[in-house]
N, CA, C and O atoms as a DFTB+ gen file, in Angstrom:
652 C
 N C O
     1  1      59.030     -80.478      31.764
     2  2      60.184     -79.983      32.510
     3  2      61.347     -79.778      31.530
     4  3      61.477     -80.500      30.541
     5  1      62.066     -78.924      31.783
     6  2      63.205     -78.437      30.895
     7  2      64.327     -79.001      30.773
     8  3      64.568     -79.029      31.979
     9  1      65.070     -79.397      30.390
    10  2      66.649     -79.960      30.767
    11  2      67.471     -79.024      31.469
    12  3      68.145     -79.718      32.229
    13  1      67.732     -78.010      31.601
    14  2      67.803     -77.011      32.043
    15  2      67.479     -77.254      33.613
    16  3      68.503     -77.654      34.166
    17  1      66.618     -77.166      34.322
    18  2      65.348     -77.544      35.254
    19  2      65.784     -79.156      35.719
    20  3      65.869     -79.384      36.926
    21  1      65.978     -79.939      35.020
    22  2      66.561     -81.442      35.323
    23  2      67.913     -81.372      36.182
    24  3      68.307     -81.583      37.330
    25  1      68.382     -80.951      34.944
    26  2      69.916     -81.009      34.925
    27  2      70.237     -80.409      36.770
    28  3      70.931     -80.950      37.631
    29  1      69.476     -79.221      36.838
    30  2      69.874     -78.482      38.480
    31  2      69.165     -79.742      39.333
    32  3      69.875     -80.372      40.117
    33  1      68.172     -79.991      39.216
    34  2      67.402     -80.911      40.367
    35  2      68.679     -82.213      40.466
    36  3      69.061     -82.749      41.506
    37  1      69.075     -82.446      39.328
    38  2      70.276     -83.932      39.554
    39  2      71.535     -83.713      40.252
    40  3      72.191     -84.539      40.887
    41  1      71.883     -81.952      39.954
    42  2      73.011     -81.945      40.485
    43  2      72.867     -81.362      41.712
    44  3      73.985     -81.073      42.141
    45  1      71.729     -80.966      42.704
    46  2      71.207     -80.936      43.668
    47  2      70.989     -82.414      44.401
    48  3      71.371     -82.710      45.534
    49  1      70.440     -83.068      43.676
    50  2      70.193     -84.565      44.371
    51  2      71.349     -85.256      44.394
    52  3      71.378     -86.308      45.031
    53  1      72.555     -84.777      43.681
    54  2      73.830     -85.321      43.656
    55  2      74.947     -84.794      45.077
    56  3      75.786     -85.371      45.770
    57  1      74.465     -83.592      45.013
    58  2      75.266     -82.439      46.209
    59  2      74.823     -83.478      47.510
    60  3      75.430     -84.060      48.409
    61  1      73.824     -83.390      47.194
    62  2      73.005     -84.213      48.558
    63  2      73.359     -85.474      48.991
    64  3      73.464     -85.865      50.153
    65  1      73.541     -86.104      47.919
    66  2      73.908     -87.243      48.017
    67  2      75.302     -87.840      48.938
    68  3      75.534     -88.666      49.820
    69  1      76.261     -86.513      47.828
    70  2      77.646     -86.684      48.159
    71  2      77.904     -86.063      49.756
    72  3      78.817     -86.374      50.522
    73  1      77.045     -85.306      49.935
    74  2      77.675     -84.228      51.562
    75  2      76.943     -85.634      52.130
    76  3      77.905     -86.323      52.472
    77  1      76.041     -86.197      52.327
    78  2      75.508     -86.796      53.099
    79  2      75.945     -88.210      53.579
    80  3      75.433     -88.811      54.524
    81  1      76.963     -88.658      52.797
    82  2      78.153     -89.361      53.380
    83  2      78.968     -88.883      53.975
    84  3      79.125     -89.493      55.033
    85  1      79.641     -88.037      53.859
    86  2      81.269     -87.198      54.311
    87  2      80.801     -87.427      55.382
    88  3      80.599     -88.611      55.653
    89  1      80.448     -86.358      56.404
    90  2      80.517     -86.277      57.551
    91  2      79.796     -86.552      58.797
    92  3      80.102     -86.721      59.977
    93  1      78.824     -86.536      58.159
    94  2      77.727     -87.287      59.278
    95  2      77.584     -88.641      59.033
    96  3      76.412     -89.010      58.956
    97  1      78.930     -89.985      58.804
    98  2      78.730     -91.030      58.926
    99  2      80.474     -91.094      59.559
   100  3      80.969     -92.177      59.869
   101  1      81.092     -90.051      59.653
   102  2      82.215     -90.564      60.138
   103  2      82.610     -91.157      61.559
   104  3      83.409     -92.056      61.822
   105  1      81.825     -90.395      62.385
   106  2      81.787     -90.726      63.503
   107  2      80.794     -92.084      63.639
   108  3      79.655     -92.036      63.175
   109  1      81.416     -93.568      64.454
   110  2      80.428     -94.645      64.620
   111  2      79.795     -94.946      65.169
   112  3      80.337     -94.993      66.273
   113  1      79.023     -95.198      65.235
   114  2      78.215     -95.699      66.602
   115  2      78.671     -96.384      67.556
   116  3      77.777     -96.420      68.401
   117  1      79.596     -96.979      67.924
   118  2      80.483     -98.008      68.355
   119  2      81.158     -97.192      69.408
   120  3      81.370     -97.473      70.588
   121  1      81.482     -96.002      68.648
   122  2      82.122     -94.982      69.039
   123  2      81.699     -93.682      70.017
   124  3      82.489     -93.032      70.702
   125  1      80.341     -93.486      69.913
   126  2      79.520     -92.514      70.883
   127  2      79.554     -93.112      72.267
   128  3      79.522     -94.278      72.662
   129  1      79.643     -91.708      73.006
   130  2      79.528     -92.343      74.691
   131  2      78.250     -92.699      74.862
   132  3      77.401     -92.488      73.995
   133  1      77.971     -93.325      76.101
   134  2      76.381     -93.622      76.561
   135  2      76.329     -91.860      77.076
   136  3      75.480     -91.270      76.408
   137  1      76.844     -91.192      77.813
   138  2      77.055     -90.042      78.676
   139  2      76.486     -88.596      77.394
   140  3      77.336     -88.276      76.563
   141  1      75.127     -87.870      77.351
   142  2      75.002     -87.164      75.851
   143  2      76.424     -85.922      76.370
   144  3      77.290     -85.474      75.619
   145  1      76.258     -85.656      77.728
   146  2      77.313     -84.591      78.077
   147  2      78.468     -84.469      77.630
   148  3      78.957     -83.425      77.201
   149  1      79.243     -86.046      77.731
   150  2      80.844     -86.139      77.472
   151  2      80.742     -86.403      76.375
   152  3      81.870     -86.405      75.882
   153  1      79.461     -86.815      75.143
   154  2      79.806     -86.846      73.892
   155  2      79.649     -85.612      73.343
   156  3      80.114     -85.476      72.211
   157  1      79.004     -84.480      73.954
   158  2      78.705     -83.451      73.519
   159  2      80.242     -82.629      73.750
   160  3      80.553     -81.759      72.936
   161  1      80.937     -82.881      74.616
   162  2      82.494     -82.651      74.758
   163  2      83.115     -82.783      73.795
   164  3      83.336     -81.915      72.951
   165  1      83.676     -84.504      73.799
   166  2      83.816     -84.855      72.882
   167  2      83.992     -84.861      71.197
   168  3      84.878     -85.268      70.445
   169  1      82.553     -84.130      70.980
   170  2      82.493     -83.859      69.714
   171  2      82.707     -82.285      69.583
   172  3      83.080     -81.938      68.463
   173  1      82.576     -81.496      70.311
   174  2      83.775     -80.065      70.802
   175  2      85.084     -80.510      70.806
   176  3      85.862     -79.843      70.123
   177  1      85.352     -81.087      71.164
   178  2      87.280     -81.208      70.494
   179  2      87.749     -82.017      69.386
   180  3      88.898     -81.904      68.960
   181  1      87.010     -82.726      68.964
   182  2      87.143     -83.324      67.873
   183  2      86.876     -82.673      66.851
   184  3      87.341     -83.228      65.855
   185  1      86.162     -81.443      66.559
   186  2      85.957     -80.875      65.910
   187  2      87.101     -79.298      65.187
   188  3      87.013     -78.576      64.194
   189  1      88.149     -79.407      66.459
   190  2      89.662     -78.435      66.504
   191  2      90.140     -79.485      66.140
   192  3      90.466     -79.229      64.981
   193  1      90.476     -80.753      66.381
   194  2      91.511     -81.220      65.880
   195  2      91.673     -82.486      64.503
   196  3      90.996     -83.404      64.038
   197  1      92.538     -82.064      64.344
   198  2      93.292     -82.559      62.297
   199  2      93.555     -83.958      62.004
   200  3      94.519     -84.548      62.491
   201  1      93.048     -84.284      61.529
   202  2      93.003     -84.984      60.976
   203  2      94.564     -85.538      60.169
   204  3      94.734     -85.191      59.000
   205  1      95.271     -86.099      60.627
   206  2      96.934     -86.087      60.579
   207  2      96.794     -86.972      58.920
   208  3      97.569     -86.796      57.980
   209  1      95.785     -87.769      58.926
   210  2      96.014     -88.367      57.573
   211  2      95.394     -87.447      56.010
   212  3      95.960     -87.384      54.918
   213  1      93.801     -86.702      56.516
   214  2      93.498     -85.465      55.426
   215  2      93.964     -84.725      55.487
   216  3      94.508     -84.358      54.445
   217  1      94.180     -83.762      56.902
   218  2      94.911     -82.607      57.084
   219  2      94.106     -81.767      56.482
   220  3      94.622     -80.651      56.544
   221  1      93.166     -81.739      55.967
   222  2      91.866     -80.915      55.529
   223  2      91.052     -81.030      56.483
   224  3      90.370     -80.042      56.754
   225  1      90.907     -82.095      57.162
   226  2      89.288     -82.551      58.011
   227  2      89.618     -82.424      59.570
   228  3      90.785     -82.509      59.954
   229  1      88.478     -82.204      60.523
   230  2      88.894     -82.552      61.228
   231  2      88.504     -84.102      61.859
   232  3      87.779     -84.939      61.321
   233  1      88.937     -84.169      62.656
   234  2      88.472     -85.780      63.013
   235  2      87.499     -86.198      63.305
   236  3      87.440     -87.426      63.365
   237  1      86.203     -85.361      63.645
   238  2      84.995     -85.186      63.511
   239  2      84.551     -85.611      62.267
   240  3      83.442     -86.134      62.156
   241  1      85.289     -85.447      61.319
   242  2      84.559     -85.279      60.069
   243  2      84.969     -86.322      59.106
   244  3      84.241     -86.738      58.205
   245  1      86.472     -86.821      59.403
   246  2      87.274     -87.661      58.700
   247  2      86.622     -89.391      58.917
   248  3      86.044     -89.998      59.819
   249  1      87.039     -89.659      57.723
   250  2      86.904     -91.562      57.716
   251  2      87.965     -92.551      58.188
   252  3      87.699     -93.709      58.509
   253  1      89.525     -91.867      58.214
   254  2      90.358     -91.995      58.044
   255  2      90.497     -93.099      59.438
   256  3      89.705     -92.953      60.369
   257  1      91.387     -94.017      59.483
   258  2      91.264     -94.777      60.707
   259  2      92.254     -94.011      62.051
   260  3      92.079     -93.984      63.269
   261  1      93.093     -93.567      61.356
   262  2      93.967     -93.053      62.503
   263  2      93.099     -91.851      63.058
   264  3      93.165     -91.527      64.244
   265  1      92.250     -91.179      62.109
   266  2      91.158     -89.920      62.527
   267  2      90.124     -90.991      63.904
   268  3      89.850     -90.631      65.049
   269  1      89.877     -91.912      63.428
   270  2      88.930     -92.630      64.300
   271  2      89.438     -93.212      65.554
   272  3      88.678     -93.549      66.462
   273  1      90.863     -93.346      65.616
   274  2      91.788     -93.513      67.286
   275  2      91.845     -92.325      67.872
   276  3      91.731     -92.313      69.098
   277  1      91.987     -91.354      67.325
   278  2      91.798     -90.247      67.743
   279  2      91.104     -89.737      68.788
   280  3      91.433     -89.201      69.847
   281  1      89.675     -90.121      68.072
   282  2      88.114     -90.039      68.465
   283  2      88.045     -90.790      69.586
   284  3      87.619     -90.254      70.610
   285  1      88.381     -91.936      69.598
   286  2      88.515     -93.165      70.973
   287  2      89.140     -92.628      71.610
   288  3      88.539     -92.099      72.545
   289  1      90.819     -92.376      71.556
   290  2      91.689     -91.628      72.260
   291  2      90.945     -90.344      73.227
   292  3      90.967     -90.289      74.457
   293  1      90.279     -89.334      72.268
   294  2      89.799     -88.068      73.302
   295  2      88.433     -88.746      73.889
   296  3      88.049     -88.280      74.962
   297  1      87.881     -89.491      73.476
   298  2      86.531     -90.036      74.887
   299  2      87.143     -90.838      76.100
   300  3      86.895     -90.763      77.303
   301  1      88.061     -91.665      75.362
   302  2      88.931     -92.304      76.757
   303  2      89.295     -91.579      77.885
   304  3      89.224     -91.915      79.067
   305  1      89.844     -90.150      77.194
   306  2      90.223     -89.090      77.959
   307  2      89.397     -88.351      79.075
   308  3      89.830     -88.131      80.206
   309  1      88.382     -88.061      78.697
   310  2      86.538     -87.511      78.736
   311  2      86.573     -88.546      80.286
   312  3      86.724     -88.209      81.460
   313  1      86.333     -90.069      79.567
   314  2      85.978     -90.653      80.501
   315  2      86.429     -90.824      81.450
   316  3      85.632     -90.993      82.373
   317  1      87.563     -90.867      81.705
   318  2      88.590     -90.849      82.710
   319  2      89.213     -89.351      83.444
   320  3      90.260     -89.192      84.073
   321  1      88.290     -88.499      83.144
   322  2      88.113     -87.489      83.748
   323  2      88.660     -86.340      83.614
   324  3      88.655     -85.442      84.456
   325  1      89.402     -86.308      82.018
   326  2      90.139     -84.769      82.068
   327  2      88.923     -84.052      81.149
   328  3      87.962     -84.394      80.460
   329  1      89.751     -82.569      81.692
   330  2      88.787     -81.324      81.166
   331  2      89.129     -81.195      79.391
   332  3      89.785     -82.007      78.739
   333  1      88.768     -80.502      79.109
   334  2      88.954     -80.474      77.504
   335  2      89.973     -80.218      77.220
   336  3      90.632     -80.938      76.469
   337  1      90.598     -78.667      77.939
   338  2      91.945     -78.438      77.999
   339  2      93.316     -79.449      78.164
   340  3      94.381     -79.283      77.570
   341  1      93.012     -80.496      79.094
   342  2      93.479     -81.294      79.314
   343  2      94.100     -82.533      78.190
   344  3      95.162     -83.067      77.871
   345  1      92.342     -82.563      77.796
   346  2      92.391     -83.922      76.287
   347  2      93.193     -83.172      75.286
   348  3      94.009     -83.929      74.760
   349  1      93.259     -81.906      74.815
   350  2      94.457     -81.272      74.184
   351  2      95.135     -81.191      73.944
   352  3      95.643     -81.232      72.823
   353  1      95.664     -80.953      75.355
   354  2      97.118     -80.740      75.315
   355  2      97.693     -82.240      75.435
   356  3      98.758     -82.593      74.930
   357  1      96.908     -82.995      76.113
   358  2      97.399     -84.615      75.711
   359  2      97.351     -85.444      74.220
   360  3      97.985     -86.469      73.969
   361  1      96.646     -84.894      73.517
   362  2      97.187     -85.226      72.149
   363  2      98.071     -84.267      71.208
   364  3      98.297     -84.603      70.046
   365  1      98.654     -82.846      71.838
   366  2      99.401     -81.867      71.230
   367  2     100.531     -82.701      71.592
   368  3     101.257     -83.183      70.723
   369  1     100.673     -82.849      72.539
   370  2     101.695     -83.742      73.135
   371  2     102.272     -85.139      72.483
   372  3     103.394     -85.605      72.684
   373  1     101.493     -85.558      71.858
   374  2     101.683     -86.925      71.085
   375  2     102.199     -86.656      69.911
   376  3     103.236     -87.130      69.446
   377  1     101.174     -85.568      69.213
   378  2     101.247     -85.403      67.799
   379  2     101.617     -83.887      67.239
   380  3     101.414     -83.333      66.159
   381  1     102.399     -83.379      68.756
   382  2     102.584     -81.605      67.906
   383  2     101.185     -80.966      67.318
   384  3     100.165     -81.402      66.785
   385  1     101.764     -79.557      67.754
   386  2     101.104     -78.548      67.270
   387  2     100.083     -78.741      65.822
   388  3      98.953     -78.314      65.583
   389  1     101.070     -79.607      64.979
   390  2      99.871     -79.834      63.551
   391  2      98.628     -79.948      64.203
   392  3      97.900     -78.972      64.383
   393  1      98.343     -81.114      64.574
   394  2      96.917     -81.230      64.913
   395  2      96.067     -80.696      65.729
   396  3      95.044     -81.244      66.139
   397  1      96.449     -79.605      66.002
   398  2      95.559     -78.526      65.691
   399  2      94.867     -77.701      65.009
   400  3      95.673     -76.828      64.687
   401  1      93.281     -77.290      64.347
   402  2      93.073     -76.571      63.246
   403  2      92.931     -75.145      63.501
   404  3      92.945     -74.342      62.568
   405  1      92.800     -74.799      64.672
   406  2      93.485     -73.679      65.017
   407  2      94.843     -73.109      65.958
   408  3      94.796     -72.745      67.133
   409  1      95.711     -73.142      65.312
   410  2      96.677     -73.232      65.963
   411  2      96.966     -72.435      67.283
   412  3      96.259     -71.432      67.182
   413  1      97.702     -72.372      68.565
   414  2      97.587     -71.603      69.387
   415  2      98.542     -70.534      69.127
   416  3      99.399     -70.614      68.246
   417  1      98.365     -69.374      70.021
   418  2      99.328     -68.088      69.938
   419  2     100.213     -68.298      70.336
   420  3      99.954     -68.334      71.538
   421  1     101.382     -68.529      70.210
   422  2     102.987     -68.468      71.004
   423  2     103.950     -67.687      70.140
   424  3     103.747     -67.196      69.030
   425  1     105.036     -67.673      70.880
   426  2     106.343     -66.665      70.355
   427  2     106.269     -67.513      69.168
   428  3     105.761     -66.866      68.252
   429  1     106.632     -68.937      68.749
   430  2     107.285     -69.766      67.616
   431  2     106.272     -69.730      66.702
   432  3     106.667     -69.677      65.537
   433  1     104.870     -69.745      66.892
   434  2     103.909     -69.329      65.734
   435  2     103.776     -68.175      65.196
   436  3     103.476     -68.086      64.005
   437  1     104.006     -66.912      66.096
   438  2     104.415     -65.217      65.815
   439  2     105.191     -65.343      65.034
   440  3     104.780     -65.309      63.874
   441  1     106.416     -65.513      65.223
   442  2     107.965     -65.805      64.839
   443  2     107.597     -66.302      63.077
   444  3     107.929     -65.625      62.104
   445  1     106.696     -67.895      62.999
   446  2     106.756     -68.431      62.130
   447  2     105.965     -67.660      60.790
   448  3     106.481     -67.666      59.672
   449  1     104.363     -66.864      61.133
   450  2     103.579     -66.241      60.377
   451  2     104.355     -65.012      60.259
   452  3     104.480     -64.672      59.083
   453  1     104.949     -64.191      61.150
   454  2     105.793     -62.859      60.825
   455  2     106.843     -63.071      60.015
   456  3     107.036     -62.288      59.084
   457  1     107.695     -64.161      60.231
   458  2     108.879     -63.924      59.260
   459  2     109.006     -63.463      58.058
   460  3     109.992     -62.856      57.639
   461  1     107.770     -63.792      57.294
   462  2     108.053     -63.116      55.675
   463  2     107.724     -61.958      55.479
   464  3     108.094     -61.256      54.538
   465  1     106.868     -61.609      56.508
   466  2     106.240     -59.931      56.712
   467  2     107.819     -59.592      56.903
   468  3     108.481     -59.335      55.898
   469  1     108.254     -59.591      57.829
   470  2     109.493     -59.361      58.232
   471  2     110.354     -59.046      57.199
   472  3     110.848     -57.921      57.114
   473  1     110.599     -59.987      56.351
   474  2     111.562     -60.216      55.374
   475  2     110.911     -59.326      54.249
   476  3     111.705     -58.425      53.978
   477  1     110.233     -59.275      53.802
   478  2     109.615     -58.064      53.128
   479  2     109.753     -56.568      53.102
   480  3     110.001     -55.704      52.260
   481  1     109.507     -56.629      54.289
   482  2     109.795     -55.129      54.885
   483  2     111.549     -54.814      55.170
   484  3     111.977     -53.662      55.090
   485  1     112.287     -55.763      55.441
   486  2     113.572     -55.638      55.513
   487  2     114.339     -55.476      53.655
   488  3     115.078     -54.699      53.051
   489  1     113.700     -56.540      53.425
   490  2     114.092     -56.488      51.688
   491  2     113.543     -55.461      51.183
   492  3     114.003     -55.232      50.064
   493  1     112.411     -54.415      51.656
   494  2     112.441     -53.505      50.541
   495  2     112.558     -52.064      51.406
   496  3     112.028     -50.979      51.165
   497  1     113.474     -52.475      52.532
   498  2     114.106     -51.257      53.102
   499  2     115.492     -51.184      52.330
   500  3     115.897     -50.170      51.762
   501  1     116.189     -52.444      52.389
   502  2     117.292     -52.662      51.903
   503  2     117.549     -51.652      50.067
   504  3     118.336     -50.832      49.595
   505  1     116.258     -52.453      49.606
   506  2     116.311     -51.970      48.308
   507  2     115.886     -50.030      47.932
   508  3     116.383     -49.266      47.104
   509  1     114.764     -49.808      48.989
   510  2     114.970     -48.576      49.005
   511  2     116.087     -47.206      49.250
   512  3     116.011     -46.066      48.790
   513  1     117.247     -47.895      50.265
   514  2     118.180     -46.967      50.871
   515  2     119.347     -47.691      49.635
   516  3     120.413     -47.077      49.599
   517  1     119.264     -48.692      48.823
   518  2     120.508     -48.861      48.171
   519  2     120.252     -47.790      46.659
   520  3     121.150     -47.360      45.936
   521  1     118.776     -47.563      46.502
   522  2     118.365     -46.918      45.468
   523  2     118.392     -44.953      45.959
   524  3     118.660     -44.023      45.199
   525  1     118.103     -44.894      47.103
   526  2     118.538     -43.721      47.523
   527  2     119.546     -43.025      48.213
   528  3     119.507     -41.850      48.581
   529  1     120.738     -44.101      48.404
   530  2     122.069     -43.418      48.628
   531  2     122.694     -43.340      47.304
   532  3     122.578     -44.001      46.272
   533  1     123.569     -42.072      47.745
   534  2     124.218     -41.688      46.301
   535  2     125.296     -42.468      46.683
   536  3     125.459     -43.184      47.672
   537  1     126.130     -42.165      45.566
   538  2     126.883     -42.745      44.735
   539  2     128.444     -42.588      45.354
   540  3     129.077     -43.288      44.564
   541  1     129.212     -42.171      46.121
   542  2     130.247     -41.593      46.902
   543  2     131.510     -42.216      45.623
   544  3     131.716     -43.394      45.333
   545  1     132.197     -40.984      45.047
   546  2     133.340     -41.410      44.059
   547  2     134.804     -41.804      45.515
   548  3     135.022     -41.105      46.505
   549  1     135.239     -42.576      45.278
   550  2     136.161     -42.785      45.955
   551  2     137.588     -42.017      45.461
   552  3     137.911     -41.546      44.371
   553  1     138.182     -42.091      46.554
   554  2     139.615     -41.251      46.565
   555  2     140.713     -41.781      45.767
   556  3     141.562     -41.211      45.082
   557  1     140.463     -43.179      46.057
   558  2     141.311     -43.745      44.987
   559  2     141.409     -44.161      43.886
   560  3     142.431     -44.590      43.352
   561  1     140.096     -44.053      43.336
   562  2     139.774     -43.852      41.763
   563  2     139.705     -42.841      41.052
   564  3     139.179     -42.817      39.940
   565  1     140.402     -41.587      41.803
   566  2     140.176     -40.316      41.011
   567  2     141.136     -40.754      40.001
   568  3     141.773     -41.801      40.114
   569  1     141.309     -39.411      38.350
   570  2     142.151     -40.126      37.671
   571  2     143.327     -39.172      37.789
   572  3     143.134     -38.089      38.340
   573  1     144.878     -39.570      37.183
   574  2     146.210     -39.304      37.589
   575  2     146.256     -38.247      36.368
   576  3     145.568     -38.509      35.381
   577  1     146.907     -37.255      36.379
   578  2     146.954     -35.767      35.640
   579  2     147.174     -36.433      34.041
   580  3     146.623     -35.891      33.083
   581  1     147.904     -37.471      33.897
   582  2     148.040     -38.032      32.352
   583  2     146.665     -38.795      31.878
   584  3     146.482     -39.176      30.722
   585  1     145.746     -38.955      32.932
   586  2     144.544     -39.694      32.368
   587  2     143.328     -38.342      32.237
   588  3     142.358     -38.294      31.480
   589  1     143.837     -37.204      33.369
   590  2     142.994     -35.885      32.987
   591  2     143.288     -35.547      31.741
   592  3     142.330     -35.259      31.024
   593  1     144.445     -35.499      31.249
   594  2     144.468     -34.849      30.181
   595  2     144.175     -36.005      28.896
   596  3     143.544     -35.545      27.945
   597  1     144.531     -37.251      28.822
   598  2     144.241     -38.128      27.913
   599  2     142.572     -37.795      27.647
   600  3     142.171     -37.628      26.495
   601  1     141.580     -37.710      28.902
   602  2     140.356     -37.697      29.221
   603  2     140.192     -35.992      28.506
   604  3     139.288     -36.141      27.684
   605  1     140.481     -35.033      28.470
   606  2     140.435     -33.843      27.543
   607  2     140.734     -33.998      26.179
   608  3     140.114     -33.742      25.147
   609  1     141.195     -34.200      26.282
   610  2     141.643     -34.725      24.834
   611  2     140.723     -35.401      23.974
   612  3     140.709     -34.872      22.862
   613  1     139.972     -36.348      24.078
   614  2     138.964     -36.972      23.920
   615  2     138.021     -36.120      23.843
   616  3     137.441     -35.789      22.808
   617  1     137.821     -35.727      24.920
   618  2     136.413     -34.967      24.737
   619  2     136.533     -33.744      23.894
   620  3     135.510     -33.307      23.366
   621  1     137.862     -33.048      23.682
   622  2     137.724     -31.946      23.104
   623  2     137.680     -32.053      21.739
   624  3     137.514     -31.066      21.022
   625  1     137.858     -33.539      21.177
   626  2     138.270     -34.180      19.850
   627  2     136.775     -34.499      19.475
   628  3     136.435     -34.508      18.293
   629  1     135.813     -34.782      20.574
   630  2     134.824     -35.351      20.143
   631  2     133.636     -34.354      20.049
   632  3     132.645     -34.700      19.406
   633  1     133.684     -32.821      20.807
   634  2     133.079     -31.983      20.671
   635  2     133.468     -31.320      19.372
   636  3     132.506     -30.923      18.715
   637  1     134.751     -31.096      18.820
   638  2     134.802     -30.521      17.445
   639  2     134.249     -31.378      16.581
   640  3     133.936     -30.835      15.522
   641  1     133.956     -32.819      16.667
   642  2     133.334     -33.743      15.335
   643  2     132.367     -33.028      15.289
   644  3     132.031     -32.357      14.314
   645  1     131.576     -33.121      16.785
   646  2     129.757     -33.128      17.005
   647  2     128.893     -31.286      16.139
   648  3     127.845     -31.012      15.554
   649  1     130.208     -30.483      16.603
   650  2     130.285     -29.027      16.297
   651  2     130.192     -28.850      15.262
   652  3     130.232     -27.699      14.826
């Protein structure tokens, strides 16, 4: 066998190794309903919502202990009879919008993802119409008949050098 050939089989048996903790040990046994229905729920919403301590994971997936009240928190919910929608919005409610991994549609999330679009498009309207309006000489900077002629003078001094 090659080293080459090794080397992939180890870091294959390593991949394996490592995924095969993460997430399929986070959830405990302690922790599953007797009910496969409401755990099958269950593990449908736990799977949208964040993990407030990774903020990468969701709580499905996390080790994290506050990820694991969570988990108790939405079966408690289950069990006591709310719909999914329900277990949701009862922990949006606790913990805000973050913990959600997909966030919902509202004006303040529009608002929040548009603004820089926004600002973009305003900043390079701005910069386009300041680059394409001319130049308007004002009335009161024209110059006074002693600065016309000082201003001839000059130039007519500086065209005979150039000549």
């Amino acid at each position: 066998m090659t080293i080459v050939r090794r080397a992939a089989i180890f870091a294959l048996a390593f991949a394996l190794l490592v995924n095969a903790g993460s997430s399929s040990l986070a959830v405990q046994p302690d922790e599953v309903l007797q009910d496969s229905a409401l755990e099958a729920r269950a593990r449908l919403i736990s799977k949208d919502l964040r993990c407030l301590v990774c903020q990468n994971q969701s709580i499905d997936d996390s080790d994290a202990s506050l990820a694991k009240d969570l988990r108790i928190l939405v079966r408690e919910r289950l069990v006591a009879g709310d719909s999914n929608s329900e277990v949701v919005d009862y922990v949006v409610s606790r913990y805000g919008e973050f913990v959600l991994l997909k966030p919902r549609i509202s004006a303040q999330n529009i608002v929040l993802w548009g603004a820089p679009f926004l600002l973009l498009l305003l900043g390079g309207g701005l910069l386009l119409h300041s680059v394409r309006k001319p130049r308007s000489i004002n009335a009161k900077s024209s110059l006074s008949s002693d600065e016309k002629e000082t201003l001839a003078k000059i130039l007519g001094d500086r065209d005979r050098d150039t000549g």
